[in-house]
C-alpha positions, 0 to 999 in steps of 0.5 A, spaced: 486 408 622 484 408 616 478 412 619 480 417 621 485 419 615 478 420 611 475 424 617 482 428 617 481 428 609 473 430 610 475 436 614 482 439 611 477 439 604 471 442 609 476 448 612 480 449 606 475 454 603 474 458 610 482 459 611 482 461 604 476 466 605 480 469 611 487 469 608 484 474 602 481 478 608 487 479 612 492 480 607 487 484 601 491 490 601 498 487 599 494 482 595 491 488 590 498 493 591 501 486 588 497 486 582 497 492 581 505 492 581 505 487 576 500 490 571 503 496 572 510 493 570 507 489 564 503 496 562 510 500 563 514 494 559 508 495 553 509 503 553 517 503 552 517 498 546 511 502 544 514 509 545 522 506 542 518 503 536 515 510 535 522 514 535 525 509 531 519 511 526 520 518 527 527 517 525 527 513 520 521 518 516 525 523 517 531 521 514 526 519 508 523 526 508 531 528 507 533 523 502 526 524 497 528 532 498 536 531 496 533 527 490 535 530 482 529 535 481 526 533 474 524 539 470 517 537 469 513 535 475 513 527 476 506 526 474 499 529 471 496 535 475 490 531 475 495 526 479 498 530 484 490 533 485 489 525 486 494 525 492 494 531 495 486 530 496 489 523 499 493 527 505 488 531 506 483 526 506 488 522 511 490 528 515 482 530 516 480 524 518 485 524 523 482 530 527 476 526 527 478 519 529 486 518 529 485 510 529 481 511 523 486 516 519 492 511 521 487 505 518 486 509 512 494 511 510 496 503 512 491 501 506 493 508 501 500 505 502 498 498 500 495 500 494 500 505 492 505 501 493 502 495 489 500 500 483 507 503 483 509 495 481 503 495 476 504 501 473 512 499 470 510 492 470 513 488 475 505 486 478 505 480 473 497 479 475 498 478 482 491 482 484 495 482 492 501 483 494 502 484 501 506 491 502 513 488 506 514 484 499 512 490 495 517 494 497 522 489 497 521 488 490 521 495 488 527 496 492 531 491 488 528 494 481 529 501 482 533 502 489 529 506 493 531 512 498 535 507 503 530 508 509 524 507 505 523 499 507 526 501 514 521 506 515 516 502 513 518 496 516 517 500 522 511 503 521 507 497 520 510 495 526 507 500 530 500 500 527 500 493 529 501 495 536 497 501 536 490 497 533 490 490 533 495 490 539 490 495 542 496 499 545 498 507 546 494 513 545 491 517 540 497 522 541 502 515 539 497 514 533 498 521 531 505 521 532 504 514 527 499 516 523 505 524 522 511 519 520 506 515 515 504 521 511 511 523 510 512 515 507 507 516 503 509 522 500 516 520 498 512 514 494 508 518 490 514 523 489 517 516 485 517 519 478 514 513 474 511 513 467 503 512 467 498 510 462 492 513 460 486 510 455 485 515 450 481 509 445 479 503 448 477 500 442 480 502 435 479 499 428 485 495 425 486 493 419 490 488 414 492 493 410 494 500 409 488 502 405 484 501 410 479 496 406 479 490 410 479 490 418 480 485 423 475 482 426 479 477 431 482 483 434 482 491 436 486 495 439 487 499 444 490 508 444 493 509 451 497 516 452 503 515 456 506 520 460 513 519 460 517 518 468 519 525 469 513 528 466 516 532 462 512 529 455 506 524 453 505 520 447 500 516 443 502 509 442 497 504 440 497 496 441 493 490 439 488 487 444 482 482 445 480 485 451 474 489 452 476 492 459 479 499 458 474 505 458 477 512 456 480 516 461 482 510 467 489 508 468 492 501 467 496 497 468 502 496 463 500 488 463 501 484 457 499 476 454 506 474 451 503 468 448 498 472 443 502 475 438 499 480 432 502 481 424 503 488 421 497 492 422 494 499 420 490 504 424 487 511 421 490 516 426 485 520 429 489 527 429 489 526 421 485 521 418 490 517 414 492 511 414 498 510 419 501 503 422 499 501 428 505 495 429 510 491 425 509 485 431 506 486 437 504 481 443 497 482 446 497 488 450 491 486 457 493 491 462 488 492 468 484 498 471 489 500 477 483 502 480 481 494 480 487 492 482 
């Protein structure tokens, strides 16, 4: 008997393949459409949570888009001419690159919006020497120190959830990724209308001294002359702190960063619109704030 089950067992494994083979033949058609109905079905789930999460965006951009509009108009514009020049080249460079390749201008705006977002905190001294911060963090943090339009972390949180649907999930159209790429663009402007004060080298290494005759300079330490252009833009100013930094080159904007645990007595400068003596600072803490553009 025993035999004749590893006989039976020999030709079960021996048919098995054939009848197999033969099944698939036979019932090939209802097979494939099977298949394809469920392939389908999964692609149609896809779509419906790729097109639900585009809507919410779309929504959600243009509440933002009427919330930054109802906002108190400054009487100055809330940054430089070179800065709104600065921006305005970046939509354009976004919406070009769109026309080229959507993917490419969806990959680019996300990175803006990051950068924007971390220079924003570095600019009013929240960044706190962090060199990255991811963006959902960045927003939380300038929404709970300034109260940000309130659809602005929705809006975002949206976005980044389409973008990941739309590059690293491999889902949707080129028109989607417009649809995103339309939506994101409207964030970006709403944080670039986010009046803030900036701050310009004027001098990245002036000469201090010990006393007010301008006889006896420092030598452990300089300053740094920064222009500041107050949040509505309306006024800029000189002021001048201490510094052991070597960084700051004139022209660049930087971070308003400071050293706490260096701290500089009474100091004098020669004011360069007159030439005289003038005091620099009673006591000030090391001012070592970074590029924005290192950031």
């Amino acid at each position: 008997m025993s035999e004749l089950a590893v006989l039976l067992q020999a030709i079960a494994a021996l048919l098995w393949p054939l009848f197999a083979f033969t099944a698939l033949l036979l019932f090939r058609p209802q097979i494939v459409n099977l298949v394809g109905r469920l392939k389908k079905g999964k692609l149609l789930g896809q779509e419906i949570e790729l097109n639900e999460s585009l809507k919410q965006l779309d929504q959600s951009a243009t509440s933002v888009e009427r919330e930054v509009a109802a906002l108190p108009v400054p009487e100055e514009a809330a940054t430089t001419p070179e800065e709104r020049v600065e921006e305005a080249g970046v939509v354009r460079l976004i919406i070009a690159e769109a026309a080229r390749s959507p993917k490419a201008a969806l990959i680019l705006l996300a990175s803006e919006l990051e950068r924007l977002a971390r220079e924003i905190l570095a600019t009013t001294g929240h960044l706190e020497g962090r060199r990255f911060i991811p963006v959902n963090r960045a927003i939380i943090e300038l929404d709970k120190k300034f109260g940000l339009p309130k659809h602005i972390p929705s809006s975002l949180k949206f976005f980044w959830e389409a973008r990941n649907r739309l590059i690293h999930g491999g889902e949707g159209t080129d028109e989607d990724i417009l649809r995103a790429v339309d939506s994101g663009l409207t964030i970006l402007k709403a944080l670039q209308a986010m009046p803030r004060e900036t701050n310009v080298v004027h001098d990245p290494s002036v000469v201090i001294y010990n006393d007010p005759e301008l006889k006896n300079p420092m030598s452990e330490v300089h300053a740094v002359l920064l222009e500041t252009h107050a949040p509505g833009g309306a006024s800029k100013s000189l002021r001048i702190f201490p510094t052991t930094r070597t960084h700051f080159k004139k022209g660049h904007h930087v971070a308003w960063e400071w050293n706490m645990s260096a701290v500089f007595g009474q100091a004098w400068y020669r004011d360069p619109a007159t030439g005289k003596s003038k005091l620099a600072w009673s006591s000030a803490a090391e001012f070592i704030g970074r590029h924005l553009d290192s950031l």
